[in-house]
MIDOSE-1310 file (N, C-alpha, C; in nm, 2 decimals, decimal comma, always signed):
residues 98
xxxx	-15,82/-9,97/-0,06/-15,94/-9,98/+0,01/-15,91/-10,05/+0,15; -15,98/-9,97/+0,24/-15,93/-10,07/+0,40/-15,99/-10,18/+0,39; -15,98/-10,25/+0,46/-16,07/-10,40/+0,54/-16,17/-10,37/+0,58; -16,26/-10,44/+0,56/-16,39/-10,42/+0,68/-16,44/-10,54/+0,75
xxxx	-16,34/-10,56/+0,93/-16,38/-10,68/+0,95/-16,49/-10,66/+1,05; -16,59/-10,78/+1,04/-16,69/-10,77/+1,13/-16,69/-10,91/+1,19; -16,82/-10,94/+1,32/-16,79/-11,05/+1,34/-16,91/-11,14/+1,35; -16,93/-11,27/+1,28/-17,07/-11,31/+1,30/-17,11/-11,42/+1,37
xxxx	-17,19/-11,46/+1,37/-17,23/-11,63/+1,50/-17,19/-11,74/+1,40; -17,09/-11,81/+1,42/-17,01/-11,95/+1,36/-17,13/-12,01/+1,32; -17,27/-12,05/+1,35/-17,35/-12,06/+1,27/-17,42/-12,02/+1,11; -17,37/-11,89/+1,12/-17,41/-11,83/+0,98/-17,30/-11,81/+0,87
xxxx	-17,19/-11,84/+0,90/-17,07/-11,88/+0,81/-17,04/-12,01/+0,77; -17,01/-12,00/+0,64/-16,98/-12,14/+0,58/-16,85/-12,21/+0,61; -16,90/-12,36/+0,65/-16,73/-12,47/+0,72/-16,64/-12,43/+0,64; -16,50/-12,45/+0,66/-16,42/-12,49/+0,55/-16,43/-12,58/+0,50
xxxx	-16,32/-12,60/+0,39/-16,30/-12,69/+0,25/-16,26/-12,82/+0,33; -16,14/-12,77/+0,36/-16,01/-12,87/+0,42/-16,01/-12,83/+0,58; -15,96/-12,93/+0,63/-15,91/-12,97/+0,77/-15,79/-13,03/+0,75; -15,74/-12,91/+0,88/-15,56/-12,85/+0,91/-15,53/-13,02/+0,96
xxxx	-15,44/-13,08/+0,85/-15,36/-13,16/+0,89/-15,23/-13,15/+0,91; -15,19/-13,22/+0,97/-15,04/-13,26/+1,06/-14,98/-13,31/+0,93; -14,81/-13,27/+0,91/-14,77/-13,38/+0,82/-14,67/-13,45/+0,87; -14,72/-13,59/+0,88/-14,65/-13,65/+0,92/-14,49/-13,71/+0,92
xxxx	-14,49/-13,68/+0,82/-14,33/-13,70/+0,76/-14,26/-13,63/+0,81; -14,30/-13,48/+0,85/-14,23/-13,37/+0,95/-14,23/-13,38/+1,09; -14,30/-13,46/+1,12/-14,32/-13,45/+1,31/-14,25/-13,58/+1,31; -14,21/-13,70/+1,22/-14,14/-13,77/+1,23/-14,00/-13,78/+1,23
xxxx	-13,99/-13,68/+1,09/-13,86/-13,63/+1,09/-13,78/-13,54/+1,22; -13,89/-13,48/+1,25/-13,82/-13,43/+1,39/-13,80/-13,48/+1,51; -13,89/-13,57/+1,50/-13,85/-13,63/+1,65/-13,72/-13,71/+1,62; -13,70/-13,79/+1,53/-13,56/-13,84/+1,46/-13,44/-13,76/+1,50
xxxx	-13,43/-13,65/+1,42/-13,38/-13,54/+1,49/-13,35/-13,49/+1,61; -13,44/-13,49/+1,67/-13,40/-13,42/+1,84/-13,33/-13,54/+1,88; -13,38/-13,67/+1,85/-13,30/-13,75/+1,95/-13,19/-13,80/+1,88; -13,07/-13,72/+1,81/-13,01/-13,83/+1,71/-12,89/-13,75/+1,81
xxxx	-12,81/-13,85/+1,87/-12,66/-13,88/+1,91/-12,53/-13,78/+1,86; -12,47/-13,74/+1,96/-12,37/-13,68/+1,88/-12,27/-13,80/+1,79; -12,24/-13,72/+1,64/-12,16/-13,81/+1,60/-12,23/-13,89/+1,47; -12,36/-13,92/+1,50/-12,44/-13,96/+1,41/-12,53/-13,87/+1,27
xxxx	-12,51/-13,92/+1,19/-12,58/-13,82/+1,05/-12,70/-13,93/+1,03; -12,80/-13,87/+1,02/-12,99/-13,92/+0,96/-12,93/-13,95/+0,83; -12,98/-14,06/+0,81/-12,99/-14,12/+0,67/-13,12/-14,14/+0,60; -13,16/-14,09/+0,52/-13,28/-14,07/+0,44/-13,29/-14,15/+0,32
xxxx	-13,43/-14,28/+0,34/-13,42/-14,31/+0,17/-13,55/-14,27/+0,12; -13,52/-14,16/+0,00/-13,68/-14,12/-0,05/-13,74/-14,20/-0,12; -13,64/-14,28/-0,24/-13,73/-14,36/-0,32/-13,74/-14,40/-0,43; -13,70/-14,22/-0,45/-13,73/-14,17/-0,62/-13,62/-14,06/-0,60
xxxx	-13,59/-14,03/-0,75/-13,47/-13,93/-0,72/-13,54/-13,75/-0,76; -13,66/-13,80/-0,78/-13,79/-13,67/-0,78/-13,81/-13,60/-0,68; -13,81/-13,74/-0,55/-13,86/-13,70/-0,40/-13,77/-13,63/-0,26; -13,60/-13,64/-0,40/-13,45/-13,58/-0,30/-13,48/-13,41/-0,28
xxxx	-13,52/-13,34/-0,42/-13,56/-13,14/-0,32/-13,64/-13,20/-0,23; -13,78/-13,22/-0,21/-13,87/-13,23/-0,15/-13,82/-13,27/+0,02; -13,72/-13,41/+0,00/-13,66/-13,44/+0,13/-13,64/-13,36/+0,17; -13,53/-13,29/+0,10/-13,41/-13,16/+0,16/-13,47/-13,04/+0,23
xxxx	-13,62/-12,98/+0,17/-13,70/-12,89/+0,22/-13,72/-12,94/+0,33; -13,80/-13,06/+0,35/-13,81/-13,11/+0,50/-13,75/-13,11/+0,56; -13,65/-13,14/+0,55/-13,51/-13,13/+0,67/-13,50/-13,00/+0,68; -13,48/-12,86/+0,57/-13,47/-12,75/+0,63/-13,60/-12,74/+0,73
xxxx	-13,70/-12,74/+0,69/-13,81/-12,72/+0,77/-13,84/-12,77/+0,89; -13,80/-12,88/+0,92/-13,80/-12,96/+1,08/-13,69/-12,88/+1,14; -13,56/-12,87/+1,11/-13,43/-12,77/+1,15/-13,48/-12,63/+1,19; -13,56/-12,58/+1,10/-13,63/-12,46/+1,11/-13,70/-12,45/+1,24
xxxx	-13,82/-12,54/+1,28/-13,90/-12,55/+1,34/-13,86/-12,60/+1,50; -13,72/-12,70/+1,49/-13,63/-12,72/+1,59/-13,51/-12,62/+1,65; -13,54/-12,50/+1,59/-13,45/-12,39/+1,63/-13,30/-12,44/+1,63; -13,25/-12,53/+1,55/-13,13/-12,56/+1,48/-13,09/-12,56/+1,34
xxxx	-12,95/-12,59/+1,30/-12,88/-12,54/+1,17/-12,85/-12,71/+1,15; -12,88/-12,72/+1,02/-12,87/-12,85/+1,01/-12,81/-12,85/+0,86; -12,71/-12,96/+0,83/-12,64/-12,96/+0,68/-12,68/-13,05/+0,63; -12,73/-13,02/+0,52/-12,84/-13,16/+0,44/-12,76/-13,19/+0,25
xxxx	-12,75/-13,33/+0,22/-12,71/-13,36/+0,09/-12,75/-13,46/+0,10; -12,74/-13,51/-0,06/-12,80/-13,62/-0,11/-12,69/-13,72/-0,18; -12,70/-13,84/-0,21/-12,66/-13,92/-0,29/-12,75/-14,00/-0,34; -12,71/-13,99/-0,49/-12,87/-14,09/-0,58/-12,99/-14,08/-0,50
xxxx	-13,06/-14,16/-0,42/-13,22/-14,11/-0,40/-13,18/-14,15/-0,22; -13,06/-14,08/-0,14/-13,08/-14,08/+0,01/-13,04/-13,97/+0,04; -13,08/-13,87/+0,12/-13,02/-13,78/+0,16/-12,97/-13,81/+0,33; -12,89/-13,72/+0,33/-12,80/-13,71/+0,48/-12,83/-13,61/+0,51
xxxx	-12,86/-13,56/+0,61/-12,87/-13,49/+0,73/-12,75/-13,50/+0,86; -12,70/-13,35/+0,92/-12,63/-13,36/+1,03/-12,63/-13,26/+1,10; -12,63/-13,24/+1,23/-12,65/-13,07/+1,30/-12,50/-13,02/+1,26; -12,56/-12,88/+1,18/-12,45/-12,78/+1,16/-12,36/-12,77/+1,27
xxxx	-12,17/-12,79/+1,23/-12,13/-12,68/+1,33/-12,13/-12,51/+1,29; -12,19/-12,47/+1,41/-12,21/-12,35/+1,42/-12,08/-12,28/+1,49; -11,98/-12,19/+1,38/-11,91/-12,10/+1,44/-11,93/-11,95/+1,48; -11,84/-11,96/+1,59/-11,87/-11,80/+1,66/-11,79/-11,70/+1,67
xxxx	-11,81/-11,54/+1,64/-11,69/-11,51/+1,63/-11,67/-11,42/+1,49; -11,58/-11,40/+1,46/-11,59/-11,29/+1,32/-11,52/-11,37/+1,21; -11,56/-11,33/+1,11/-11,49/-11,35/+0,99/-11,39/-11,27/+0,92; -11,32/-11,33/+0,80/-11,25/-11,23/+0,79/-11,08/-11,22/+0,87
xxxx	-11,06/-11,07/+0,86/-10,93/-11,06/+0,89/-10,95/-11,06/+1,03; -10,84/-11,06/+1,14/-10,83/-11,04/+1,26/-10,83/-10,90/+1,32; -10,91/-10,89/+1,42/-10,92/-10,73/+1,46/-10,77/-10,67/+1,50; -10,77/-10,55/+1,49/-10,66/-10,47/+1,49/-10,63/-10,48/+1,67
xx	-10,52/-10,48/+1,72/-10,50/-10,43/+1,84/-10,43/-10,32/+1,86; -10,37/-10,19/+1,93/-10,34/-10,09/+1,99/-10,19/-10,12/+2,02
């Protein structure tokens, strides 16, 4: 069945539930990030050793959102964080020459 969108006066539709929050732990984590030194790895303490995936998503997700590759692990309840080296170039065997 197609869609049928129409459009009405913001008066006669119902507000939403929820209001778009910010999360903070991510816009924090990122700024951490942009400004971290070459040389240096983020050190993370979550707390709990429940809250180490959850860290690790974040880190992907700020990396994500910072158009960088970033290598993330944990030990007991801290994780590390460090900007990937990124190599360039082929894998594999060496191209053939003539």
């Amino acid at each position: 069945m197609p869609l049928t969108i129409t459009t009405r006066n913001e008066a006669d539709v119902p507000t939403p539930n929820s209001q778009g929050r910010v999360n903070e732990d991510l816009q924090s984590l990122k700024s951490e990030m942009a400004k971290l030194s070459a040389g240096m790895i983020l050190e993370i303490e979550t707390g709990s050793a429940k809250a180490v995936r959850s860290t690790k998503m974040l880190v992907s997700r700020a990396a994500k959102e910072l158009g960088a590759q970033w290598q993330h692990w944990s030990d007991g309840t801290k994780v590390f964080a460090r900007p990937a080296n990124v190599k360039t170039g082929r894998r594999g065997r060496a191209a053939k020459t003539n």
